[in-house]
C-alpha positions as CSV (number, residue, x, y, z in Angstrom):
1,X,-15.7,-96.1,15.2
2,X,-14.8,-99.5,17.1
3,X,-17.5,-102.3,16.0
4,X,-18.0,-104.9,18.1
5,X,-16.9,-108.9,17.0
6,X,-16.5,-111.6,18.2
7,X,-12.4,-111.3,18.4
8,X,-12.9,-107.8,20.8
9,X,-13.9,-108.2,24.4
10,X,-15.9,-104.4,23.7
11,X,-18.9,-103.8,26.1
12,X,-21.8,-102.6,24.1
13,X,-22.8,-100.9,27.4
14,X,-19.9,-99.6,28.6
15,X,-18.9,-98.2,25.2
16,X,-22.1,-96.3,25.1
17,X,-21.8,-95.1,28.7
18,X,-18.2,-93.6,27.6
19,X,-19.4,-92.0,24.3
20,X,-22.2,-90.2,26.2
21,X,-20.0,-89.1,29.0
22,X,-17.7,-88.1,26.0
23,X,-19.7,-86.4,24.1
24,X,-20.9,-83.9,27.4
25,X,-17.3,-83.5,28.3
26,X,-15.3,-83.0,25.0
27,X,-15.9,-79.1,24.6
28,X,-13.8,-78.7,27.9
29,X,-11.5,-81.1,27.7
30,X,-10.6,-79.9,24.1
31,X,-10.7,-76.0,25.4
32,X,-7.8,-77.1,27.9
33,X,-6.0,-78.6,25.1
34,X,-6.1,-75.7,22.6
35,X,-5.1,-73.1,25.3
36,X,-2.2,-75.3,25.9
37,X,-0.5,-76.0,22.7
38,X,0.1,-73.2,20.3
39,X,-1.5,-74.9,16.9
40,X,-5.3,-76.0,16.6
41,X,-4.0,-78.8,14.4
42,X,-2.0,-80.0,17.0
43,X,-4.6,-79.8,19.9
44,X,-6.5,-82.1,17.3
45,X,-3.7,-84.7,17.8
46,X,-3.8,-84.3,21.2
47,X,-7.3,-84.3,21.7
48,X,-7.3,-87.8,19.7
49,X,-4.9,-89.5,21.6
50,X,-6.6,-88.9,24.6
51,X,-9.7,-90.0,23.6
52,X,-7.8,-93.3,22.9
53,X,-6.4,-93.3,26.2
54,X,-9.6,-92.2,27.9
55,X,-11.4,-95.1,26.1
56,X,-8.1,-97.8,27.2
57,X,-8.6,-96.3,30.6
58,X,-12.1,-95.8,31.3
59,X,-12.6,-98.8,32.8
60,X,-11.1,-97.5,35.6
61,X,-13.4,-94.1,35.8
62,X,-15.5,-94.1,38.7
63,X,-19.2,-93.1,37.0
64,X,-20.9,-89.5,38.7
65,X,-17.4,-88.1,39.4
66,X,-16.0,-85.6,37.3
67,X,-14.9,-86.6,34.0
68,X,-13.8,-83.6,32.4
69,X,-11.5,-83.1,35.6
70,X,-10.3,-87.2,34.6
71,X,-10.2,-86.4,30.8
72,X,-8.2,-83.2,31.6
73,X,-5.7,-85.3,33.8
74,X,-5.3,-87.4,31.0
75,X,-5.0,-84.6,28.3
76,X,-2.2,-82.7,30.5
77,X,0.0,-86.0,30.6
78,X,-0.4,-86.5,26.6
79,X,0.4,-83.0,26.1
80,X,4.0,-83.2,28.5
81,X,4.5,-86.3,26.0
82,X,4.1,-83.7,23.0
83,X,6.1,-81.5,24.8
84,X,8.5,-83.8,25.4
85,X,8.7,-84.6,21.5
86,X,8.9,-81.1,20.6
87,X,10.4,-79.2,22.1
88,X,11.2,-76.3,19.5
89,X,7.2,-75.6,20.0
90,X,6.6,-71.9,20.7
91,X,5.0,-72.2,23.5
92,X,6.2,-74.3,26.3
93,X,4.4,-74.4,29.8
94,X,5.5,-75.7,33.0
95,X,4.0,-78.3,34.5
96,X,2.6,-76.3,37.3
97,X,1.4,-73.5,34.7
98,X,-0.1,-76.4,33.1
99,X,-1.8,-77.4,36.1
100,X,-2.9,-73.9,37.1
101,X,-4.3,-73.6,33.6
102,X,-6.2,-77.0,33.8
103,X,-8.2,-75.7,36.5
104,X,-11.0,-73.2,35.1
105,X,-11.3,-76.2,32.3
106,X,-11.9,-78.6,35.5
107,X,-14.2,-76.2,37.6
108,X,-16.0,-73.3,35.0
109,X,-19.3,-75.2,34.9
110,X,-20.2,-72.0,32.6
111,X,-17.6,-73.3,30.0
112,X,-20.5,-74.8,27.6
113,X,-22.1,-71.2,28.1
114,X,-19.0,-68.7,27.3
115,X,-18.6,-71.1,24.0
116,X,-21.9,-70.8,22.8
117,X,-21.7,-67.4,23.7
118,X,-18.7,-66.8,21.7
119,X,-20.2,-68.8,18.5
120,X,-22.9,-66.4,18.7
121,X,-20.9,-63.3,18.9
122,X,-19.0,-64.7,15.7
123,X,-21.4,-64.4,13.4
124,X,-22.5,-61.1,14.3
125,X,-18.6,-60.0,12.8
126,X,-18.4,-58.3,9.7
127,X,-17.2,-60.5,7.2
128,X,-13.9,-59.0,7.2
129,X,-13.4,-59.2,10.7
130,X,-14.6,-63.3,10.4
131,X,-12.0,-63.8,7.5
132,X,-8.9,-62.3,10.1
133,X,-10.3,-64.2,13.1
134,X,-10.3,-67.3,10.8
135,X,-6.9,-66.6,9.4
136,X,-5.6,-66.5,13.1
137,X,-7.1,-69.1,14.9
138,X,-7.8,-71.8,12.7
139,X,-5.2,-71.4,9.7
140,X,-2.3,-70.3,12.7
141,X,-1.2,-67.3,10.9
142,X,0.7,-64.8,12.4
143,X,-0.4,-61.6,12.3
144,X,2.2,-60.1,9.9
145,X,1.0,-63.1,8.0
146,X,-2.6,-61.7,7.7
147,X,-1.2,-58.4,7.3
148,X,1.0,-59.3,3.7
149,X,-2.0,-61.5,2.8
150,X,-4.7,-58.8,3.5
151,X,-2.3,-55.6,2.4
152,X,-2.6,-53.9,5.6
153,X,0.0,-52.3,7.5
154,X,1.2,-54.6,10.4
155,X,1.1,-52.3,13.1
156,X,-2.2,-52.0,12.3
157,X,-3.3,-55.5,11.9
158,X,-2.2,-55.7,15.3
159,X,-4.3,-52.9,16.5
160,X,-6.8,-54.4,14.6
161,X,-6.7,-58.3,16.0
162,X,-6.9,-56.4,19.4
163,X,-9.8,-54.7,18.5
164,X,-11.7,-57.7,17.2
165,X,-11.1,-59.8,20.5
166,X,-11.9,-56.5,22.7
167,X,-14.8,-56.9,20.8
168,X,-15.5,-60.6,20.8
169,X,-15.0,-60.3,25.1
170,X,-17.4,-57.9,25.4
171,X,-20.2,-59.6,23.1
172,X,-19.3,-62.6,25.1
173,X,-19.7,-61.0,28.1
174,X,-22.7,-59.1,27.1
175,X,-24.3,-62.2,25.8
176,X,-23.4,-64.1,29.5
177,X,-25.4,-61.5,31.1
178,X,-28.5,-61.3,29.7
179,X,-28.5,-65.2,29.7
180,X,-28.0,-64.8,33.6
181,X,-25.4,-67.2,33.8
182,X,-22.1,-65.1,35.3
């Protein structure tokens, strides 16, 4: 965290204004990020280095527009850098795929909703179920990965990733429903 002294030029105000605005906008902007890059550790980076640009920038932000729409601008340059950078990534979007998938991100005001949603429907996994979606998602295994580390055939670790997100999209759903919010 950036303190203020008396050698920084930091508006006490301002800084607070951007946190806050932050803070309400960082679930999207960091959903744009992760469906953009192929590695959560990497959508980290990302998501850190805009923040640092937001910050340098924010100045410029024009307070009651639409900030996730500015972070995501932001976030969809740094991410052409890392591009850019690496370009042996797996998965390499255009830039107008990347700008097709910034806009749901930009415009799903139900974004906060299908997230919490989704947490919910997480812990209602059996625990072996948890452990696989774990293993994919946040360790980046691949599935033959989870497959020699579980002892399971991989054909059927792959029928059995599929069946776990079929699942997770219809809890989600489900859940988005009775909440009255799609």
């Amino acid at each position: 965290m950036i303190e203020k002294t008396p050698n920084n030029d930091i508006d006490s105000h301002e800084y607070k204004e951007f946190l806050r605005v932050l803070q309400f906008n960082k679930r999207r902007i960091f959903g744009f990020i992760l469906a953009s890059v192929p590695h959560y550790s990497t959508a980290e980076d990302i998501m850190q280095d805009t923040i640092i640009r937001l910050w340098s920038k924010f100045s410029t932000y024009t307070p009651g527009t639409n900030f996730s729409a500015w972070g995501i601008a932001y976030a969809r340059y740094v991410i052409l850098e890392y591009r850019n950078k690496n370009r042996s990534a797996c998965v390499q979007f255009n830039s107008q795929a990347l700008d097709n998938l910034s806009e749901p991100f930009e415009t799903d005001e139900n974004i906060d909703n299908r997230v919490e949603a989704l947490r919910s429907c997480l812990k209602k996994l059996p625990e072996v179920h948890k452990r696989i979606i774990r293993m994919r998602y946040s360790e980046n295994l691949t599935v033959k990965e989870i497959a020699l580390q579980i002892g399971r055939p991989i054909h059927g670790m792959y029928k059995a990733v599929i069946k776990i997100q079929n699942s997770l999209q219809e809890c989600i759903e489900g859940a988005l429903k009775r909440w009255d919010v799609i």
